[in-house]
C-alpha positions in Angstrom: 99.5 82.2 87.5 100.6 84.9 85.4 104.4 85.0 86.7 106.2 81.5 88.0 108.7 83.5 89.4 106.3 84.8 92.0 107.0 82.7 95.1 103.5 84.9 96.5 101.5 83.6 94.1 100.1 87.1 93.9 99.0 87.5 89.9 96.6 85.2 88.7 94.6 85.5 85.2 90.9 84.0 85.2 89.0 82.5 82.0 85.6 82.8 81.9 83.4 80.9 79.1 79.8 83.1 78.6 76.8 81.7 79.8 74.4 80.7 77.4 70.8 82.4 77.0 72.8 85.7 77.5 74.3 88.4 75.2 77.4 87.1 76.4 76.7 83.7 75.1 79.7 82.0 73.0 82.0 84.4 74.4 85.7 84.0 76.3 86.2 86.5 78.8 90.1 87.3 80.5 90.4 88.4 83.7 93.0 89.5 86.2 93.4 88.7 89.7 95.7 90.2 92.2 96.4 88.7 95.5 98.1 91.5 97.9 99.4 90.5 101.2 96.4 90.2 103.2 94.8 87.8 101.2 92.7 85.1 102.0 91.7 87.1 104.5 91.0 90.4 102.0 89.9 89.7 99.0 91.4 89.8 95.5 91.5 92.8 93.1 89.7 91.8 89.8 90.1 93.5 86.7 88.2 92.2 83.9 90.9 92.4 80.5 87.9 92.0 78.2 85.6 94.2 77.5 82.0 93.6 79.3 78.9 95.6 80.1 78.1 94.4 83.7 76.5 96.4 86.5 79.5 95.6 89.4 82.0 96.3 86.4 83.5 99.4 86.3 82.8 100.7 82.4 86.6 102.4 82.2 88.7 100.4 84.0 87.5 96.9 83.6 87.9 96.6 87.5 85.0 94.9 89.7 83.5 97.1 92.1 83.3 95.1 95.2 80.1 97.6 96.6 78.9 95.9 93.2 79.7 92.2 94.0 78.8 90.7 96.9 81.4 88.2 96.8 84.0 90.6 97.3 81.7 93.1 99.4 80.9 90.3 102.0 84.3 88.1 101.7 85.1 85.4 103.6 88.7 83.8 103.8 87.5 79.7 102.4 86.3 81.8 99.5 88.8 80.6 96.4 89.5 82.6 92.4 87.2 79.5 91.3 84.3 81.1 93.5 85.1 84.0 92.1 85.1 82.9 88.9 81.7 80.9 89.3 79.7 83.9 90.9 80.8 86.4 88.0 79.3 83.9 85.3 76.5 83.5 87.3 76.0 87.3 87.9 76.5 87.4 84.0 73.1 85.5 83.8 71.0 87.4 86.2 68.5 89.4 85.1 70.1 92.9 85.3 73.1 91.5 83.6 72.2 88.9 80.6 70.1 91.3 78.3 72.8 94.2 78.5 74.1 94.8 75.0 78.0 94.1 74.8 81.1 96.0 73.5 82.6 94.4 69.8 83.5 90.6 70.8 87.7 90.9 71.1 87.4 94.5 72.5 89.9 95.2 75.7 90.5 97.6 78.3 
């Protein structure tokens, strides 16, 4: 949680480790995930924090383009952040994603 003053539980920040076999191998990605009053039964805003070259990621904003990410396109409310989470490292790895060249390791939006 990114505030314990939030009672909501609204702002959350995510970790993700690079998978291996990828360009983003060996790499720690932040994230941001925001939780507005609908949710679970809307999905979370997610905003990457670290620079990444993905084809659901928005190249100027960081944010993840739900049309782009079936997770988020086709939500249900038992999904969790750790499902979210998962399904972006795994996306990471998927052919369209893992040979992409990356911005400078450290670079943010």
């Amino acid at each position: 949680m990114d505030d314990s003053g939030d009672v909501y539980m609204r702002s959350w920040t995510g970790t993700i480790l690079g998978p291996s076999n990828s360009m983003h191998d060996g790499r720690i990605y932040q994230l941001k995930l925001f939780c507005d009053k609908d949710y679970p039964d809307k999905p979370p805003s997610v905003r990457f924090y670290s620079r990444i070259n993905m084809a659901c990621v928005n190249h100027e904003t960081g944010v993840i383009e739900p049309r782009h990410f079936s997770m988020l396109a086709n939500w249900h409310r038992e999904y969790t952040m750790e499902d979210i989470l998962t399904e972006l490292r795994r996306e990471m790895s998927s052919p369209q994603n893992r040979k992409l060249p990356q911005p400078p390791e450290g670079a943010t939006f």
